[in-house]
C-alpha positions in Angstrom: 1.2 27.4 -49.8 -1.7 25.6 -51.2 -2.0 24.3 -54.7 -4.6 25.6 -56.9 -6.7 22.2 -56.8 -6.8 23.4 -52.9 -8.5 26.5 -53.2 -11.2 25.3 -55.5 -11.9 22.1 -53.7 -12.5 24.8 -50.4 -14.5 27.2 -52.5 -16.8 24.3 -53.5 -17.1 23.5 -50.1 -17.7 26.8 -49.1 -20.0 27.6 -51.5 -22.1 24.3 -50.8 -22.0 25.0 -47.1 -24.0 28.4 -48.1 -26.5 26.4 -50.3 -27.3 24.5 -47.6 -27.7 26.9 -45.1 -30.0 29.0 -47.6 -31.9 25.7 -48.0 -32.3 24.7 -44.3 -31.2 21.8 -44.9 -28.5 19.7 -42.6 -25.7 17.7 -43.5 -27.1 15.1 -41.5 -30.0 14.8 -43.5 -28.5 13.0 -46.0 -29.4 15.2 -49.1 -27.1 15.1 -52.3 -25.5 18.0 -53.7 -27.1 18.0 -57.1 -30.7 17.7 -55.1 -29.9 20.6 -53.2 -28.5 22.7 -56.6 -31.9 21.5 -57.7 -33.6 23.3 -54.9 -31.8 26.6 -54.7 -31.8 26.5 -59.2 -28.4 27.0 -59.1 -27.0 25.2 -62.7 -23.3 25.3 -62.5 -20.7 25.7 -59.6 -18.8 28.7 -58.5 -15.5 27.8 -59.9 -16.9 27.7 -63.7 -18.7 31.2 -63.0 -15.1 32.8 -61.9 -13.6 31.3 -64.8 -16.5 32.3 -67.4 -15.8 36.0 -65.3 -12.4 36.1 -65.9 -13.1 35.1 -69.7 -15.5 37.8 -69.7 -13.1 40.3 -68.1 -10.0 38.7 -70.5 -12.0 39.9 -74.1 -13.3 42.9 -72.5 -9.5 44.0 -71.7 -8.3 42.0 -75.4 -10.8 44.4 -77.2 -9.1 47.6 -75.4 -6.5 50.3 -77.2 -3.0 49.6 -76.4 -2.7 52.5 -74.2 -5.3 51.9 -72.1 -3.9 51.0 -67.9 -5.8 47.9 -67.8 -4.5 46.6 -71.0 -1.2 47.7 -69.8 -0.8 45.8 -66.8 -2.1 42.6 -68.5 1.3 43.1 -70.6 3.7 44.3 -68.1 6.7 42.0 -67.6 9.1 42.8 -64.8 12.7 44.2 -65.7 14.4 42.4 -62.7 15.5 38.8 -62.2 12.8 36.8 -59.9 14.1 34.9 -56.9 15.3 31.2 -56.8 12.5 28.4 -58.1 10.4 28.8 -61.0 8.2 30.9 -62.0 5.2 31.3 -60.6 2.1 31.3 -62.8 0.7 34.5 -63.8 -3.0 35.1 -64.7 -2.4 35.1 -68.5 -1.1 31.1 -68.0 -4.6 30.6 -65.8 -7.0 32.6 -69.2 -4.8 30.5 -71.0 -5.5 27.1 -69.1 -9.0 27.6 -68.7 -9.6 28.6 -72.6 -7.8 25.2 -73.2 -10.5 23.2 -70.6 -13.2 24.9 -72.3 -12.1 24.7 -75.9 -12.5 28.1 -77.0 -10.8 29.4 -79.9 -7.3 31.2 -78.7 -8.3 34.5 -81.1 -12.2 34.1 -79.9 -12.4 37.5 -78.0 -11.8 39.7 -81.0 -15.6 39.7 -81.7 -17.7 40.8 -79.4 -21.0 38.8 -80.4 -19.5 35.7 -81.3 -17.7 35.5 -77.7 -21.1 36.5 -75.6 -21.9 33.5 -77.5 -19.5 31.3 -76.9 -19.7 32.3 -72.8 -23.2 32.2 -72.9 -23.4 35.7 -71.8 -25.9 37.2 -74.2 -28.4 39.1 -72.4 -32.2 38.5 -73.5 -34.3 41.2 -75.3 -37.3 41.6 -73.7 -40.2 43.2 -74.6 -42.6 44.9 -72.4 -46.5 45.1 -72.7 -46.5 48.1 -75.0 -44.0 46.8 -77.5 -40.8 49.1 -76.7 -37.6 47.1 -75.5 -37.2 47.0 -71.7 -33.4 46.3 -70.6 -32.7 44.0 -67.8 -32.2 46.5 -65.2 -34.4 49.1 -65.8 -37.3 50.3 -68.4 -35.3 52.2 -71.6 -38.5 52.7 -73.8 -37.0 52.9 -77.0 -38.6 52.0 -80.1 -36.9 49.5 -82.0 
């Protein structure tokens, strides 16, 4: 079974093998990585946008009643004994691990704001021509 370190190491690969084929550009031509994020305007690598995903997904799930499914199955434990060897590590240890590498706050997700914040996640109000508020996907005309 491959390690963690694995999987991300051929992600990155993967995801750099698209970026290059969106750019035209050959391995054989020599051109760096960071030139060729450059190109396509791509700022951070696809392992830190699943992990600020998951921290997205983590809070929205955090902020949830008690008896919602979702918030549910986060909690669940099994009743039965596991098979020989350790434990293998669940998703909570992997929210827990990245909050660690990113030093967030361990109670951060209880507000809202302050965690778009912190992720970076806080989407722009724009204005249109006429003044009203226009939402990212799609024209809301409301007045504000």
């Amino acid at each position: 079974m491959a390690t963690l370190g694995t999987k991300k190491n051929k992600m990155r690969i993967m995801e750099m093998d698209f970026l290059r084929r969106a750019a035209g550009i050959s391995r054989r031509e020599g051109v760096r990585k960071e030139r060729i994020r450059e190109i396509m305007r791509v700022d951070r690598d696809i392992i830190e946008e699943i992990e600020k995903r998951q921290l997205i997904w983590y809070g929205h799930v955090q902020r949830m009643e008690e008896e919602r499914l979702p918030k549910m199955t986060m909690k669940w434990q099994p009743k039965e004994r596991r098979k020989r060897g350790g434990p293998r590590p669940g998703w909570n240890a992997g929210i827990t691990r990245i909050m660690i590498v990113w030093k967030l706050p361990p109670e951060g997700w209880e507000n809202r704001e302050e965690w778009k914040k912190i992720l970076g996640t806080e989407r722009p109000k724009e204005r249109s021509r006429n003044g009203r508020r226009r939402e990212k996907y799609g024209n809301v005309n409301k007045e504000i």
